[in-house]
C-alpha positions as CSV (number, residue, x, y, z in Angstrom):
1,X,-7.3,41.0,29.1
2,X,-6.6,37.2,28.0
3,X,-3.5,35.9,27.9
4,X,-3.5,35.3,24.4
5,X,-4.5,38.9,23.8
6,X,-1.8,40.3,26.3
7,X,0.9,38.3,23.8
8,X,-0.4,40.1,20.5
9,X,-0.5,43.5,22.1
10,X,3.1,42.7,23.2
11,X,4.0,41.6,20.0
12,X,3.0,45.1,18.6
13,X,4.5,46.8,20.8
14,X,8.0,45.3,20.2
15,X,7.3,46.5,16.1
16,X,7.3,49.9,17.4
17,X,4.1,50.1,15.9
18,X,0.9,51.6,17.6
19,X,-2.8,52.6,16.6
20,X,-2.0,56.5,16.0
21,X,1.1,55.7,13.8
22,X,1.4,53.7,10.5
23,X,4.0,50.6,10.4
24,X,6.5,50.4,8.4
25,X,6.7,48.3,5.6
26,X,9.0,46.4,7.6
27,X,6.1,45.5,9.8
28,X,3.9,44.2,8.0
29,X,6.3,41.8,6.3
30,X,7.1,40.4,9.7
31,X,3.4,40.0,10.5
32,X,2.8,38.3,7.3
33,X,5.8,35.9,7.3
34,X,5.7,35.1,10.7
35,X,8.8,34.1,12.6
36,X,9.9,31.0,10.8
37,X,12.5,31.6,8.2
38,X,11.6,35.7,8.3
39,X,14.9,37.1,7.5
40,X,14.7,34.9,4.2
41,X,11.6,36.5,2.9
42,X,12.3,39.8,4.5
43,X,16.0,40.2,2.8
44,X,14.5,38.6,-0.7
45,X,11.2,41.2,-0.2
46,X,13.2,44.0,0.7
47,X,15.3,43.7,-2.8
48,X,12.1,43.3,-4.7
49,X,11.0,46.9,-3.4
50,X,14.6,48.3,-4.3
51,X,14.6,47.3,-7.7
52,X,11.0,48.1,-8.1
53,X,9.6,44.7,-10.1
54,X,10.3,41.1,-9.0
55,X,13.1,39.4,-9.7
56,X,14.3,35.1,-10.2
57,X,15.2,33.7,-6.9
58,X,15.7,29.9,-6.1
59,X,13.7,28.7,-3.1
60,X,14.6,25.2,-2.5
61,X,11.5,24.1,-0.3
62,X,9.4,25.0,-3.6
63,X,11.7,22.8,-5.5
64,X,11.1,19.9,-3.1
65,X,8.1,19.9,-2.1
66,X,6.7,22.6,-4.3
67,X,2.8,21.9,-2.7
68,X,4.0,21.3,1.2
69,X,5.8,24.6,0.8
70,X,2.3,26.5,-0.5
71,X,0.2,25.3,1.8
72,X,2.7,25.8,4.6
73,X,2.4,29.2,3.7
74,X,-1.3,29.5,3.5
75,X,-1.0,29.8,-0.7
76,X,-4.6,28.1,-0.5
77,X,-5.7,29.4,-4.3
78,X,-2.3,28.9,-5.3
79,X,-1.9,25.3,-3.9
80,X,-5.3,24.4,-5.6
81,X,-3.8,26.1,-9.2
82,X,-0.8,23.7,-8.5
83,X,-2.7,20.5,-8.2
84,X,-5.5,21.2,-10.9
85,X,-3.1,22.3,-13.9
86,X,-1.7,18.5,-14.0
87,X,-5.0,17.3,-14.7
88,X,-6.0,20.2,-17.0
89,X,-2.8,19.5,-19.0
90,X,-3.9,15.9,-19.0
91,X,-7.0,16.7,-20.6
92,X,-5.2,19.3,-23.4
93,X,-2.8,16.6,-24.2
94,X,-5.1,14.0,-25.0
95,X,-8.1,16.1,-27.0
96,X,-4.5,17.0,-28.7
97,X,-3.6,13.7,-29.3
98,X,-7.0,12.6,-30.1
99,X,-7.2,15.7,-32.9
100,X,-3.2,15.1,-34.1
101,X,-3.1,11.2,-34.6
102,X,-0.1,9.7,-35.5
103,X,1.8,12.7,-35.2
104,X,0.7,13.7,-31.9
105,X,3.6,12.0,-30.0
106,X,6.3,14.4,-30.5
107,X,3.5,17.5,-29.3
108,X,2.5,15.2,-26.2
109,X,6.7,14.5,-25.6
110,X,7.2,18.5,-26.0
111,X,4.8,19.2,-23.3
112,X,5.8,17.1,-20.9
113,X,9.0,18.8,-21.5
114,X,8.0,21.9,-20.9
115,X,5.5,20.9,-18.1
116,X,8.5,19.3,-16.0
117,X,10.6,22.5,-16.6
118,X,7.7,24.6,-15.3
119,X,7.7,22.4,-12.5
120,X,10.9,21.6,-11.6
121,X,12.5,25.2,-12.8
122,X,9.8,27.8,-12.9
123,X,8.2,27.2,-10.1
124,X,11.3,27.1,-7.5
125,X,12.9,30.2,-9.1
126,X,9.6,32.5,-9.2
127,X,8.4,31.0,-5.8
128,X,9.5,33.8,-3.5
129,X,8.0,36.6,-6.1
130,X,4.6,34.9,-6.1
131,X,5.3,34.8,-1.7
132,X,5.9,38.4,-2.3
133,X,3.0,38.9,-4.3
134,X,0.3,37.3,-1.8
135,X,1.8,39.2,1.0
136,X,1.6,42.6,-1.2
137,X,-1.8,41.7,-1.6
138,X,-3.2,40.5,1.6
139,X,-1.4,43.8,3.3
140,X,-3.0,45.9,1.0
141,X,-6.8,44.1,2.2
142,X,-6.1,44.8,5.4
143,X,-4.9,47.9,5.2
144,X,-8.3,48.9,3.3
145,X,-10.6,47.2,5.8
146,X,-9.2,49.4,8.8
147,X,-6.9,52.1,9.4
148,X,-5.9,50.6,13.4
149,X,-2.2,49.7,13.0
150,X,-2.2,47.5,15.7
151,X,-5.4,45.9,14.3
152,X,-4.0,45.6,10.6
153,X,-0.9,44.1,12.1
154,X,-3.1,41.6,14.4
155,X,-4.9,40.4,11.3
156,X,-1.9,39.9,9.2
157,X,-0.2,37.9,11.9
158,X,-3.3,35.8,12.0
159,X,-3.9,35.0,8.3
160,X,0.0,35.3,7.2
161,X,2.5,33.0,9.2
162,X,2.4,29.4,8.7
163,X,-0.2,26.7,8.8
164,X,0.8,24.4,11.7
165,X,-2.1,21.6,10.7
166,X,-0.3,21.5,7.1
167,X,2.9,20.2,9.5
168,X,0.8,17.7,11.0
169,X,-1.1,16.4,8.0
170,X,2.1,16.2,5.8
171,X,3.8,14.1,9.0
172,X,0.4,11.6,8.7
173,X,0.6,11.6,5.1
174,X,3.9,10.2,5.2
175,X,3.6,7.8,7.8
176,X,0.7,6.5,6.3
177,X,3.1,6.3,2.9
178,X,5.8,4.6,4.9
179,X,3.5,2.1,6.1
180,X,2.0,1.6,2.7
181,X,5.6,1.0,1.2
182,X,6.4,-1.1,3.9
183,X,3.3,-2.7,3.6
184,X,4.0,-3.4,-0.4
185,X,7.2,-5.3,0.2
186,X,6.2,-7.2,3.6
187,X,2.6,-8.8,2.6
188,X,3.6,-10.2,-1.0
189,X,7.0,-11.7,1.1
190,X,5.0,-13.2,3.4
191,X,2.6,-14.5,0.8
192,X,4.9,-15.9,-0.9
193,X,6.3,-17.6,1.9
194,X,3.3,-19.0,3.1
195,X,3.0,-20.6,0.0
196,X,6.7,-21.7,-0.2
197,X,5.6,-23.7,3.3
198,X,2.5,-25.2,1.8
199,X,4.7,-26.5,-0.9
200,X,7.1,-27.9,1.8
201,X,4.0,-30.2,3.2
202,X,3.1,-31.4,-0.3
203,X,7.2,-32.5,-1.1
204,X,7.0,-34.1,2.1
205,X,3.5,-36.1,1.2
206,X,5.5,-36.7,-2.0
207,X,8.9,-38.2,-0.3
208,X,6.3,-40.6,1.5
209,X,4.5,-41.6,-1.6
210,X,8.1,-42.4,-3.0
211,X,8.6,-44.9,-0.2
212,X,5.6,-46.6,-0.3
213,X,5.8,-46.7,-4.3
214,X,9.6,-48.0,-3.7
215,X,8.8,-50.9,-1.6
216,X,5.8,-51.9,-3.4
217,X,8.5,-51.9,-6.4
218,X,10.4,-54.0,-4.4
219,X,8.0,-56.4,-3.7
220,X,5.7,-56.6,-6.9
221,X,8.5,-55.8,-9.9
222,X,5.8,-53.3,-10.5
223,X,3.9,-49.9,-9.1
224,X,0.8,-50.0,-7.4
225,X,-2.4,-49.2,-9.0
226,X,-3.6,-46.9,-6.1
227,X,-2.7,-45.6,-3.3
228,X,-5.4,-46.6,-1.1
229,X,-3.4,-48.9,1.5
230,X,-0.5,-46.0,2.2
231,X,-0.6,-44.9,5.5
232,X,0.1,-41.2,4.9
233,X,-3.2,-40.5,3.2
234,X,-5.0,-40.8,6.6
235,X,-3.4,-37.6,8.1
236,X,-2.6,-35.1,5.2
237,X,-1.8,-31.6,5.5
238,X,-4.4,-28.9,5.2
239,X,-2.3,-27.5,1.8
240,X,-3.2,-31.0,-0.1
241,X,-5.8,-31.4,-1.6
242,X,-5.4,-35.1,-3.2
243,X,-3.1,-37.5,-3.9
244,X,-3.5,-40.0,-7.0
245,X,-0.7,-42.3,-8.9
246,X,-0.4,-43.3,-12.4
247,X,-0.9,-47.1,-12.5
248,X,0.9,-47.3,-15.9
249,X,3.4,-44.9,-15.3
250,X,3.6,-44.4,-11.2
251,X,3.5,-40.9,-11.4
252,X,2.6,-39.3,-8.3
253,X,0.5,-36.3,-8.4
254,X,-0.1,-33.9,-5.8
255,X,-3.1,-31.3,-6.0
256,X,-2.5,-28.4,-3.9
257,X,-4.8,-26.2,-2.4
258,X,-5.2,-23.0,0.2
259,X,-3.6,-20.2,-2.1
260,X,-5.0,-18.4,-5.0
261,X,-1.2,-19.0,-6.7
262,X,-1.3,-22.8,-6.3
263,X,-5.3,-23.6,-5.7
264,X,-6.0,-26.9,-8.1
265,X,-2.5,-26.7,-9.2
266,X,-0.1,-29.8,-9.2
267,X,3.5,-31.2,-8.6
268,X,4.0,-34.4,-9.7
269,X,7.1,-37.0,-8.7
270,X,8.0,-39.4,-11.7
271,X,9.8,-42.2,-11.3
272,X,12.2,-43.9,-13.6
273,X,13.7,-47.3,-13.4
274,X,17.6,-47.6,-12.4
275,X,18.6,-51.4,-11.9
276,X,16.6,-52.5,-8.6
277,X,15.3,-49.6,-7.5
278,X,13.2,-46.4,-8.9
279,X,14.9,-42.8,-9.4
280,X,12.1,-40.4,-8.6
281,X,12.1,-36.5,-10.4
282,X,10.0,-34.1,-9.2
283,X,8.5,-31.4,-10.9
284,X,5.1,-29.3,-11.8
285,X,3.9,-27.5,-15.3
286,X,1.6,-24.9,-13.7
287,X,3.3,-23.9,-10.4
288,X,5.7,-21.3,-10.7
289,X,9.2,-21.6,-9.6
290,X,9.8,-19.2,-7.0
291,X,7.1,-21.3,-5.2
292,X,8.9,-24.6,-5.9
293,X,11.5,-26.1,-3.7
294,X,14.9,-26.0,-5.6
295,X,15.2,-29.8,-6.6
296,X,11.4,-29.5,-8.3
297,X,12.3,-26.2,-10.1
298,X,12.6,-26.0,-14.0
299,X,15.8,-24.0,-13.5
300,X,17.6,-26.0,-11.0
């Protein structure tokens, strides 16, 4: 005999249960439910057959995680009911709207309504009755495919219990969540920061513009018509694109480049005359602030 087999047959035994003589209905719940969490069904199931009819009973795990909790416990037609009335309501509520018009936005609000409390109410408290149900039925199949005890009791423990792979897919599922949350906040902060260091390299092309524009001030009374003799422009950083200046103005332009978010987008430092020497401003139209350092920013 296999080892496995050896267990089952031990099992059994233990119930007080053998092929000649019928189990009790106390047997066949514990096949069905398995061991996890079996004096919770069996006390709830054991009222239901006193008072002859099923009765409201809160079961939290169906109010958390109403379609772990049915597939845990092998509900398969009842986990795929769960999941497809969502989508059938979906479909009701907009032929309803589409029918209604204008006046179909209080029936569309009531249903939600009711839908959530279905959900969020109905479902929990009728959750062990419709446990109690499955198990009623799936005894009652086995029962009328063969009249071995032990064997009807084998069978139930082997399609009753609790799925293990629904444990380990839920676990995947929600790492796979984590990392996607985690995922949503990291990249976009990195993005952005990326682009907050290609804006660094353009202020810093800008400060040197500024000097060479200030001492060609200095010099001429007057800004330079290009920029062609600064000596920054031989070695610019890969997030600049170009550099031009304003001969009537001096305004020094900067056209960035690298990042969908700044790609052919500007920031320009404008100078303005104070006494001897040029006050520079620096600021861009199309860039958006968060991008910006804080002395080029709109808001400052």
């Amino acid at each position: 005999m296999k080892c496995g087999a050896a267990l089952v047959q031990t099992g059994l035994a233990a119930s007080g249960a053998n092929a000649a003589e019928p189990a009790s209905d106390e047997d066949y719940y514990k096949a069905i439910i398995g061991p996890q969490n079996q004096e919770y069904y069996l006390e709830r199931f054991f009222r239901f057959d006193d008072e002859g009819k099923i009765l409201p009973t809160w079961n939290w795990s169906a109010f958390l995680v109403t379609s772990y909790w049915l597939l845990y416990r092998k509900m398969w037609v009842q986990a795929a009911i769960y999941f497809i009335i969502p989508l059938l309501l979906l479909a009701l509520f907009w032929i309803v709207g589409f029918a209604v018009g204008r006046g179909s936005g209080f029936l569309i609000t009531l249903g939600n309504f009711l839908y959530l409390a279905a959900v969020f109410i109905g479902v929990p408290m009728y959750a062990n009755a419709a446990y109690y149900k499955h198990c009623k039925k799936m005894i009652a199949e086995v029962q009328a495919t063969t009249q071995d005890t032990q064997r009807q009791l084998g069978e139930l423990a082997g399609k009753g219990g609790t799925s293990k792979s629904v444990v380990f897919l839920v676990m995947f599922l929600a790492i796979v969540g984590f990392v996607g949350i985690v995922a949503a906040i990291a990249i976009p902060a990195y993005q952005d920061s990326a682009i907050r260091a290609r804006m660094s390299q353009a202020v810093v092309v800008g400060r040197s513009a500024e000097d060479y524009v200030d001492a060609y001030y200095s010099t001429y009374r007057t800004t330079p018509r290009n920029l062609e003799a600064a000596d920054f422009l031989s070695s610019l950083p890969s997030a600049v694109k170009s550099v031009t200046i304003d001969s009537q103005s001096g305004t020094v332009t900067i056209t960035m480049k690298g990042a969908a978010a700044i790609e052919d987008k500007t920031i320009r430092f404008v100078p303005a005359q104070g006494g001897d020497q040029l006050r520079w401003a620096c600021m861009s139209d199309d860039i958006q602030d968060r991008y910006l350092p804080q002395e080029c920013r709109r808001s400052k």
